[in-house]
N, C-alpha and C positions, 0 to 999 in steps of 0.2 A: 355206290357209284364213285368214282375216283376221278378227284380234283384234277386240276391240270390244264394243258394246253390240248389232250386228245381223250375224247370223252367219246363213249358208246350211247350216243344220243337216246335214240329211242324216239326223237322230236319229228315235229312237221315239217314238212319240206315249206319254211319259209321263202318269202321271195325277195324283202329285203334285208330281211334279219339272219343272223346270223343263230340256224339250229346246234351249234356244240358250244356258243357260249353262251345260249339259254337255259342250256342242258347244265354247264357248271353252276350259274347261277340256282338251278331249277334243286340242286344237288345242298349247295349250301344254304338255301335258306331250309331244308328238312332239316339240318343240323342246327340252326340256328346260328351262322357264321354270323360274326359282329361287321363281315365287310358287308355287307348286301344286309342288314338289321333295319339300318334309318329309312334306304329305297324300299324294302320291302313294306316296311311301315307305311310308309305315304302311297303306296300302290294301294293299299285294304283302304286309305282314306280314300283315297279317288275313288275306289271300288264302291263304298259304298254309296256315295256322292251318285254315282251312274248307276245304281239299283234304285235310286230313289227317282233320278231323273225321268220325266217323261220320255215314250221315244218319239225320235223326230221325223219328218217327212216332208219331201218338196210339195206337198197338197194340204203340210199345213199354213200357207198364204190365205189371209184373209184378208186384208183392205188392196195389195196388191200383186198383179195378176202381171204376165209375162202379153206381150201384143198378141201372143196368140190366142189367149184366151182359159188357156187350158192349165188346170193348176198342174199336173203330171209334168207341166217342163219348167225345166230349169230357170231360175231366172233371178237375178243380183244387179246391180249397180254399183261401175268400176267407185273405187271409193275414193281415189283422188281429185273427183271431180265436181265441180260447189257452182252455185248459180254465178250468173256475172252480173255485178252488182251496176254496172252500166245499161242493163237492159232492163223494164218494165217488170218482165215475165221471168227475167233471167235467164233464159235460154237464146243458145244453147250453152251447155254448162261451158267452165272454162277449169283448166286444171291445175291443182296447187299440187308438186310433187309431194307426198311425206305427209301430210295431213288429211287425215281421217275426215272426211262428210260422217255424221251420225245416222245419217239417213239409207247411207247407205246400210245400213246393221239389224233397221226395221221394216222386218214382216218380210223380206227377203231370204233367200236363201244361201247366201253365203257365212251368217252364225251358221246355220243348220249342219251347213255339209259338214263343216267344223267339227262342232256338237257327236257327228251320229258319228265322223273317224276316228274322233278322241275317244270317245265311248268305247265303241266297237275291241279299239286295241287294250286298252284299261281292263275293259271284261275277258278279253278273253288269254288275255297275260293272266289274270287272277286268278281262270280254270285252268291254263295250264301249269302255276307253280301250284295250288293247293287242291284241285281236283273235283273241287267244289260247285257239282252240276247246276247251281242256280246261277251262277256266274255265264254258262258258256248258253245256259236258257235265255238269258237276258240281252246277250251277244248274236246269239243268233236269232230273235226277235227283230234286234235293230236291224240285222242286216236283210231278213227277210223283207221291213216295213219300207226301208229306202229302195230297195232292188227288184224284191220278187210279189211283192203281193197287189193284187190286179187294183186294189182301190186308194191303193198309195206311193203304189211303184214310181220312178222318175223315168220318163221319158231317154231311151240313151244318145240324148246329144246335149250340144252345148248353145245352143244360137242366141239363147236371150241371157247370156252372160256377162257380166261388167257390158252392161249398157249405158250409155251419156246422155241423161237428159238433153230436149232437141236434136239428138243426131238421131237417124234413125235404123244406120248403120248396124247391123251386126258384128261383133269383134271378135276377133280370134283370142287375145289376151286375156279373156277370162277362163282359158280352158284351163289356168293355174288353179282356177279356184278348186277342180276338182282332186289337187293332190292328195285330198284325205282317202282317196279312192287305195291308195299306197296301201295303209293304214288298213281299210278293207280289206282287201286280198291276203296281207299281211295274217287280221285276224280270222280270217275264214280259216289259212290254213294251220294253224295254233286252236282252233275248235274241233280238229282232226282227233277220233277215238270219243269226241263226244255224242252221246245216245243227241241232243238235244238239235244238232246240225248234221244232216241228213245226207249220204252218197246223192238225194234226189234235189236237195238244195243245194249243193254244189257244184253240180250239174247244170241247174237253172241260171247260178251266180256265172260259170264260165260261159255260159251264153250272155246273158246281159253284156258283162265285160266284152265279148267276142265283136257282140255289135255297134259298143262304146268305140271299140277300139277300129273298127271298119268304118264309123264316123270321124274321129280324128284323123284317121287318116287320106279320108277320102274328100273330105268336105273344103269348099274354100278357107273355113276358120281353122280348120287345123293345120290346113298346109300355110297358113301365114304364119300359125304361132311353130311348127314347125323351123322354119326363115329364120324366126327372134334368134339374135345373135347374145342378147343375153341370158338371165335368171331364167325366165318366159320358155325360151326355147331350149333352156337344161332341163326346167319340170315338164316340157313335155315329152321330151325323153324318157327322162325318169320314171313318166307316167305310163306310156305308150309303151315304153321295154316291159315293166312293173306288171302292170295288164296283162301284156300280152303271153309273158311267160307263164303267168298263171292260168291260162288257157288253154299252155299246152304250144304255141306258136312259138317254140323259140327261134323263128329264123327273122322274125320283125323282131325280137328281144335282141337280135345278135347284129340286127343292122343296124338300130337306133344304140348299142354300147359302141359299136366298129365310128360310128359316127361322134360319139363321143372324144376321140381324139382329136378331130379337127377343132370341137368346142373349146378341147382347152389348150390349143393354138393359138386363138383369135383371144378367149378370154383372158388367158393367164400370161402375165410378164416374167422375164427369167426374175423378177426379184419377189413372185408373189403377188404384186397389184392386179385388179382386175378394173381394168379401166372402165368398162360400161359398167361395172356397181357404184366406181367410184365418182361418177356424173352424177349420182343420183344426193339427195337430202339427209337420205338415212345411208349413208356408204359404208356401214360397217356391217347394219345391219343386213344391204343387200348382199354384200359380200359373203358374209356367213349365210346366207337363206341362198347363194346359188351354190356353195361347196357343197351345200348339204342334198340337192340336187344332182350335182354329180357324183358326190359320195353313193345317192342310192342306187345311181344309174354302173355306179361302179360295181357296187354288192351283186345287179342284175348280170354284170359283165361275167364276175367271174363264176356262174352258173352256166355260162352258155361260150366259154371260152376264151373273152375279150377279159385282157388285164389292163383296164384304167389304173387302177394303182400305181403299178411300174410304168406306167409311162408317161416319156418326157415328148413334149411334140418338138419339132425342128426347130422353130420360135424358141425354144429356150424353157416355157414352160410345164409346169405338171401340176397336177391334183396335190398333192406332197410337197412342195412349192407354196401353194394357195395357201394350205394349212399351216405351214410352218408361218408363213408371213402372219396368219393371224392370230398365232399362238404367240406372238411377239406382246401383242397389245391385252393381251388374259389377265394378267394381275394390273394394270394400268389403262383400262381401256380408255380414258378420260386423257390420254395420248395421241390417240388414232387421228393422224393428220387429216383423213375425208370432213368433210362434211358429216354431222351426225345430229340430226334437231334435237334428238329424243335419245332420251336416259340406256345402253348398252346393258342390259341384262347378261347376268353370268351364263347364261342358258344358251348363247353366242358363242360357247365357246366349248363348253364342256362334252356338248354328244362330239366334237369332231375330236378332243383330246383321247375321250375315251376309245373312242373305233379306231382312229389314227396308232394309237397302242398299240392293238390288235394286229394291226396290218402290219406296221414298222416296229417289229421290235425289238429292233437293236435304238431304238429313239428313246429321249427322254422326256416323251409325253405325260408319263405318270410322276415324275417329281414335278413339273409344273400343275400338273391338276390338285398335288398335295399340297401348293405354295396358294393355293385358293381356299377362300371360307369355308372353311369343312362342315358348317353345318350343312351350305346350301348343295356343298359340293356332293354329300354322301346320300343326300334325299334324292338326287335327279335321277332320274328313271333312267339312265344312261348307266348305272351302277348294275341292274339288270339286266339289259340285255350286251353289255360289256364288260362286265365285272375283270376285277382286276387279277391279274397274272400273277402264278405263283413262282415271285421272282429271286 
């Protein structure tokens, strides 16, 4: 297979990854290329970490239960939300932006969904660079055990999500929790060619998805998280395009990308700022966590004809914009004028330098990713599915 920028793939019709620079990566590690050596390495450690793990499921709750009663749904506590220490009972909660309740972590479902989307894609990247059917067995185990099988399947909606002790409200805001669903679709379609995930389980999975996606769109919690002018209402995008293109509907894939340009109107400053991230406690970190948002709602764009990349909105700014302003703060993050409680991980930085590459490359995204820690830099799994250009 020959290196490069144009590669005779062979790959799955990913939905937000990109199948020809899977395929060079997929290419280099049978050679054993030393660029893709350290990620490939820590991908077989993860790998094996997730053959070992148990799989997960929204019905494994056991001390707690969603008000419906039913363990098949969904069901998490928003996690910035901690008792009020003013009241007896401490309800209802009250909310600390940026810090973590522990409470909300156990016996809940938000580790889970985590848990089964990390998994999912870990395994089934595994099967597709080494072909190795225990990997894509394990992968479509999990996705069967969350999605398709009658005694552990999840419910397809969202109601009892980041819920707030004493409200007793339902919230549309936790429909973010379900971004690993990305990650799902993602790995369903990279288990494609395997004997272990079935024409019939694919089938099954575009339905679930179908109905997921006919709830978000339909339900009052979605159409508020919809509204979210920030982060919130990029991953539902993100998600809702993501889904739906893998269904098969790309005319809700191509309205939620055409809508994406107004997002980064409102979001983005001609200088890069994104002011609703930069309100928040963690501003760098929300900053990076909604690019990465509309990066995948971009990936979805251009499969269905909307080009988020090149564009700049009337306002001044652009997705290219966003990234550049936060490619400023990469080797110095401890700069970053927002607001920032907690410690900035290199991992903030590096999947947009790597894909940003890809997209723009006449930029010098990849001498700034080389002016970064190379151990940590060459392990990130961003070295796989963007592997570096033969420049």
């Amino acid at each position: 297979m020959p290196d490069g920028g144009s590669v005779d793939t062979g790959a799955p019709a990913v939905v937000t990854l990109r199948a020809d620079q899977l395929a060079i990566a997929k290419a280099r590690i049978a050679r054993k290329d030393a660029s893709v050596a350290p990620a490939f390495a820590q991908l077989m450690r993860d790998t094996d970490k997730a053959m070992a793990a148990p799989l997960v499921a929204v019905t494994d709750k056991h001390t707690l239960l969603p008000p419906s009663g039913n363990k098949h749904d969904y069901y998490s506590l928003s996690p910035y939300w901690w008792p009020d220490p003013s009241k007896a009972d401490g309800l209802p909660y009250i909310r600390r932006d940026g810090v973590t309740n522990p409470e909300s972590k156990q016996d809940l479902d938000q580790p889970r969904v985590a848990e089964m989307g990390a998994n999912v894609q870990t395994l089934a990247l595994a099967w597709y660079f080494t072909g190795d059917e225990r990997y894509a067995s394990r992968a479509a185990q999990q996705l069967r055990t969350w999605f398709l099988d009658s005694a552990t399947r999840m419910t397809p909606n969202l109601r009892y999500s980041q819920l707030v002790r004493g409200n007793p409200k339902e919230r549309g805001s936790g429909i973010i929790d379900t971004r690993w669903f990305i990650e799902a679709a993602d790995g369903a379609r990279l288990l494609s060619g395997s004997k272990s995930w079935t024409a019939a389980d694919d089938d099954a999975l575009k339905q679930w998805f179908a109905q997921y996606v006919t709830w978000l769109k339909t339900s009052p919690n979605g159409e508020h998280e919809h509204a979210a002018k920030n982060n919130h209402g990029s991953w539902y995008a993100a998600q809702v395009a993501a889904l739906a293109l893998f269904t098969g509907d790309s005319a809700t894939a191509r309205d939620l990308a055409n809508e994406g340009k107004a997002r980064i109107g409102w979001q983005v400053t001609p200088n890069g700022d994104q002011p609703l991230e930069l309100a928040r406690t963690r501003s760098l970190h929300y900053s990076s966590f909604n690019v990465e948002a509309l990066s995948r709602l971009a990936e979805v764009g251009r499969k269905v004809g909307v080009d988020l990349w090149h564009y700049q909105a009337p306002e001044g700014g652009s997705l290219r914009i966003a990234i550049d302003h936060l490619a400023q703060f990469a080797e110095h993050p401890t700069s970053w004028t927002g607001t920032q409680i907690d410690e900035a991980p290199l991992e903030l930085f590096v999947i947009h330098l790597r894909r940003a590459d890809v997209v723009y490359p006449d930029a010098n995204y990849l001498s700034l990713l080389h002016r970064l820690p190379a151990a940590d830099v060459e392990r990130d799994r961003s070295a796989l599915l963007y592997p570096d250009p033969v420049k």
